[in-house]
MILOTI-126964 format. One record per residue (C-alpha): x, y, z; residue in one letter; chain; residue number from 0. Coordinates in steps of 0.25 Angstrom, whole numbers, plus 2048, in hexadecimal, padded with zeros to 3 digits. Layout:
REM residues N
<pt <X, Y, Z>, A, A, NUM>;
...
This chain:
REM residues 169
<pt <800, 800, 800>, X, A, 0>;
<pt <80C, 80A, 801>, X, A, 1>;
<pt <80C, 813, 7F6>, X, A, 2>;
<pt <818, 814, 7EE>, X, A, 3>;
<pt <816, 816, 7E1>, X, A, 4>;
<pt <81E, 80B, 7D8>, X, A, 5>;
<pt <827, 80D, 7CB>, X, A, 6>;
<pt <823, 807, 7BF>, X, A, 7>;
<pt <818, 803, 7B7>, X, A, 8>;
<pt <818, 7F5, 7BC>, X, A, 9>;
<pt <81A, 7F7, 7CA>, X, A, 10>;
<pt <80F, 802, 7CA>, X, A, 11>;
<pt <805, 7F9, 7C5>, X, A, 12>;
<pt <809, 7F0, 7CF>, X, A, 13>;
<pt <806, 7F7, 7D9>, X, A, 14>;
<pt <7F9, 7FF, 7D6>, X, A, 15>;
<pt <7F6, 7F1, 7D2>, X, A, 16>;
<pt <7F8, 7EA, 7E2>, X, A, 17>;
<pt <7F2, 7F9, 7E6>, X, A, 18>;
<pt <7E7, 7F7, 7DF>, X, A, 19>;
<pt <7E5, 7E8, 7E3>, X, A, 20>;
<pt <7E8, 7ED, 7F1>, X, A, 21>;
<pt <7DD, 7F6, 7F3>, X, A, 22>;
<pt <7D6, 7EE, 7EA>, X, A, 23>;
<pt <7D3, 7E4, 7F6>, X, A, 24>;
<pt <7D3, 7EB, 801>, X, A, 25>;
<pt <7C7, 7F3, 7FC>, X, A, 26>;
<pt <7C1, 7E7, 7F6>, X, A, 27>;
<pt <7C0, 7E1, 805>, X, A, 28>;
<pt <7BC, 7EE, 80B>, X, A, 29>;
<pt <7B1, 7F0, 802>, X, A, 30>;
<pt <7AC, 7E0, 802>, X, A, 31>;
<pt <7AE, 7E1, 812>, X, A, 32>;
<pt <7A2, 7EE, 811>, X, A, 33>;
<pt <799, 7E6, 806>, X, A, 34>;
<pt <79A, 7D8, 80E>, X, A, 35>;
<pt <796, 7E0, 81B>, X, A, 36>;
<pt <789, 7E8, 813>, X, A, 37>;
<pt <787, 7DA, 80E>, X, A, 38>;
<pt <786, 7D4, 81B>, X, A, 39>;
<pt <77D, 7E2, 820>, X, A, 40>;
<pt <773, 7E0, 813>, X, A, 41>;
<pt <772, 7D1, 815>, X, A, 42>;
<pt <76E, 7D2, 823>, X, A, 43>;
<pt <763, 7DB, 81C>, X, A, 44>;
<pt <760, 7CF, 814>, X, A, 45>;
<pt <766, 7D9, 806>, X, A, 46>;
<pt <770, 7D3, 7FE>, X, A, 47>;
<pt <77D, 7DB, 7FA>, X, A, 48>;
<pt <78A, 7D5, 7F8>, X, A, 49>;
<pt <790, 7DE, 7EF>, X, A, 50>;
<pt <79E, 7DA, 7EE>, X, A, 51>;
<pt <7A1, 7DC, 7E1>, X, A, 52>;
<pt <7A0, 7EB, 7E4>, X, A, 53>;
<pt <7AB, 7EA, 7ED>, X, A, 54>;
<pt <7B2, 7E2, 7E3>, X, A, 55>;
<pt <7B0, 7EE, 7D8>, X, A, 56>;
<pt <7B1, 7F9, 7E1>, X, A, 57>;
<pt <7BF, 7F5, 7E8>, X, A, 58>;
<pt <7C4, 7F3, 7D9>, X, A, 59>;
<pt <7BF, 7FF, 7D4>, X, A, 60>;
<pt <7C3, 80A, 7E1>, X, A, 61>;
<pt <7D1, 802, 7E3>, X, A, 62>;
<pt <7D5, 806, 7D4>, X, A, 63>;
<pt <7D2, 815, 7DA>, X, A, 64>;
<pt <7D8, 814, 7E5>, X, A, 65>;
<pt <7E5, 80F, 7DD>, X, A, 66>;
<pt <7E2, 81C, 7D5>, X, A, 67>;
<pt <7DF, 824, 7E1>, X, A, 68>;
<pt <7F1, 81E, 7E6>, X, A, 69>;
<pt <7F6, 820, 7D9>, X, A, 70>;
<pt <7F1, 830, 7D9>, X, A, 71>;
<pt <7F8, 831, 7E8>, X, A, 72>;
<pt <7EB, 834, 7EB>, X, A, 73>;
<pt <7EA, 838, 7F9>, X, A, 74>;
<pt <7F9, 837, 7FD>, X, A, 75>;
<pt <7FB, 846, 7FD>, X, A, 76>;
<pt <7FB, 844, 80D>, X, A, 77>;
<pt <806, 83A, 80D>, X, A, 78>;
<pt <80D, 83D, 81A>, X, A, 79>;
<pt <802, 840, 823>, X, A, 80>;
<pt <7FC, 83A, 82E>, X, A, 81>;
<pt <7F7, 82C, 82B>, X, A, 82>;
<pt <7E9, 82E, 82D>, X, A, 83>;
<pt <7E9, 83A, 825>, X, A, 84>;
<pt <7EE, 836, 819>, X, A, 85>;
<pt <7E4, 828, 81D>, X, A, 86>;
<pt <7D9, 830, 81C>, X, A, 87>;
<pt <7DD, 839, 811>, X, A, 88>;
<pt <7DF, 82E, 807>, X, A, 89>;
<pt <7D3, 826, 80C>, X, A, 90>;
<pt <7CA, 832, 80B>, X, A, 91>;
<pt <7CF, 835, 7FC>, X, A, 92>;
<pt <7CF, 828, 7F7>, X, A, 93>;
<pt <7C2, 827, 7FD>, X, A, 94>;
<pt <7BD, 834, 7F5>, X, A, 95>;
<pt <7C5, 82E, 7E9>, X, A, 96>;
<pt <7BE, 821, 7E8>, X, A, 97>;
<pt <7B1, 825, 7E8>, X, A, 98>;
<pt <7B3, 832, 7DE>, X, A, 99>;
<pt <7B9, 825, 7D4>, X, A, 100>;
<pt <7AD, 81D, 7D8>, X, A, 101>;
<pt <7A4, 826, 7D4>, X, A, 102>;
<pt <7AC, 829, 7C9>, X, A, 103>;
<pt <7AE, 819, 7C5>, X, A, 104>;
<pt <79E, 818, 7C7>, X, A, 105>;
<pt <79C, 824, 7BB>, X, A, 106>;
<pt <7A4, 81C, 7B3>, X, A, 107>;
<pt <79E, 810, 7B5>, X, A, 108>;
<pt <790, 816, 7B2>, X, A, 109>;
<pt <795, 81D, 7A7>, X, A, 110>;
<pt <79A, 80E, 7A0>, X, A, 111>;
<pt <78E, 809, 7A4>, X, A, 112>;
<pt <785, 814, 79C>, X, A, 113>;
<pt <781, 81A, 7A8>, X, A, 114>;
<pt <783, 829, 7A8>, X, A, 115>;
<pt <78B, 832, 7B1>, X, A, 116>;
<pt <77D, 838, 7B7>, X, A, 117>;
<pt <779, 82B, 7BA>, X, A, 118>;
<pt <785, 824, 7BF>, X, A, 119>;
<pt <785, 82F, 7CA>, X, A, 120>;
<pt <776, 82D, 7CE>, X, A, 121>;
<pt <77C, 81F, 7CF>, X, A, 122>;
<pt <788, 822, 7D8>, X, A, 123>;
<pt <77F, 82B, 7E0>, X, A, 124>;
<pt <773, 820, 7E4>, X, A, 125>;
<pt <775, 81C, 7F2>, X, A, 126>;
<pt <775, 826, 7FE>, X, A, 127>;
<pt <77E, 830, 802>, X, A, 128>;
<pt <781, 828, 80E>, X, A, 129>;
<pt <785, 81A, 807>, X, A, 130>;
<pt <790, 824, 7FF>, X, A, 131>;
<pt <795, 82B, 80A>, X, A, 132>;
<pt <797, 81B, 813>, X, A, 133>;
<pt <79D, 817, 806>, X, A, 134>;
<pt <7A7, 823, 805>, X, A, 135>;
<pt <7AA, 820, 815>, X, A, 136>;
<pt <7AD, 810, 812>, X, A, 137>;
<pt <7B6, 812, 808>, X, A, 138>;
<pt <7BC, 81D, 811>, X, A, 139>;
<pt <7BD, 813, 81B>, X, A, 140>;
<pt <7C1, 807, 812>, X, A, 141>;
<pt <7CD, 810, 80D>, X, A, 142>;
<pt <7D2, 816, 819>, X, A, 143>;
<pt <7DA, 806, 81E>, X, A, 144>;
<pt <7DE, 807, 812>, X, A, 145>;
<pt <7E5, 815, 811>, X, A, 146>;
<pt <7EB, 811, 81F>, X, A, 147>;
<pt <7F3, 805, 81B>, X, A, 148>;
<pt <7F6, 80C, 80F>, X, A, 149>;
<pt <7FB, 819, 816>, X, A, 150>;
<pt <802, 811, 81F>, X, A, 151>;
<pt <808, 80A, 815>, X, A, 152>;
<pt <80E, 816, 80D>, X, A, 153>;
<pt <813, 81A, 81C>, X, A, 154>;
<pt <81A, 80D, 81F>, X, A, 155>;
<pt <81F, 80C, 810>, X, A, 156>;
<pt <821, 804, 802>, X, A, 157>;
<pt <81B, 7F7, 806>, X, A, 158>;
<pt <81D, 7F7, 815>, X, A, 159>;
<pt <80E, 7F6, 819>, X, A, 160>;
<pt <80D, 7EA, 80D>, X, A, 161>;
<pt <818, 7E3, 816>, X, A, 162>;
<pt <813, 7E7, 825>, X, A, 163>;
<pt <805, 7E2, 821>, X, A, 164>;
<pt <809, 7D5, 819>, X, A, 165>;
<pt <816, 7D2, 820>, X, A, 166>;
<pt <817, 7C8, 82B>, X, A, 167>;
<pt <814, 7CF, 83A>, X, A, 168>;
């Protein structure tokens, strides 16, 4: 998770490639831990939900942003502050990041399937203003572990949190 940015075509691809996979997962099992509970919730109500295959799509789709969002040096302008700081900081603007491409992704998508722009915005804006802003605050708080072992990572240096977390004790 350290993030120093490698040399070469090859070596790049690498590593947005284990980055990607990386966040890839961990999202994935954040957002399948959220559908399993509300599926647990609804049945209890007698409603069937399951819909994993959202997590599955939706951790593919925001972990290629958030590989954008690390590429730009998005948020790493307050390297050098205090951890929580620069924890927030980054968990906040990804936060605002992701869900300005999701809405953008969704305009796309509705624009391929002959939907237009009006409608595709109706679309995204169905739901109450209460689901958005919880949704906004999950992903806030599924991102903010993650900024910490990342910003930890940066502190500790090149590959020493891989090797603390994955090395013998």
């Amino acid at each position: 998770m350290s993030e120093a940015h490698p040399r070469g075509l090859k070596a790049r691809l690498l590593h947005e490639l284990e980055q990607y996979g990386t966040i890839f997962a961990y999202l994935y099992a954040s957002f399948a831990a959220v559908i399993f509970y509300r599926d647990a919730v609804l049945q209890a109500q007698g409603i069937a939900y399951g819909a994993y295959g959202f997590a599955l799509v939706k951790a593919l789709v925001l972990a290629k942003f958030m590989v954008l969002g690390h590429a730009a040096r998005l948020g790493e302008r307050l390297r050098g502050q205090r951890l929580f700081v620069s924890v927030l900081y980054r968990a906040s603007l990804f936060m605002v990041m992701l869900i300005a491409f999701s809405l953008i992704e969704e305009t796309v998508v509705a624009l391929l399937h002959g939907r237009g722009v009006a409608e595709a915005i109706r679309a995204m804006a169905d739901g109450s203003l209460r689901e958005k802003f919880a949704y906004a605050i999950l992903l806030w708080v599924i991102l903010l572990p993650y900024f910490v072992l990342r910003v930890i990572g940066e502190v500790l240096g090149k590959g020493e949190l891989k090797r603390i977390f994955f090395g013998r004790v």
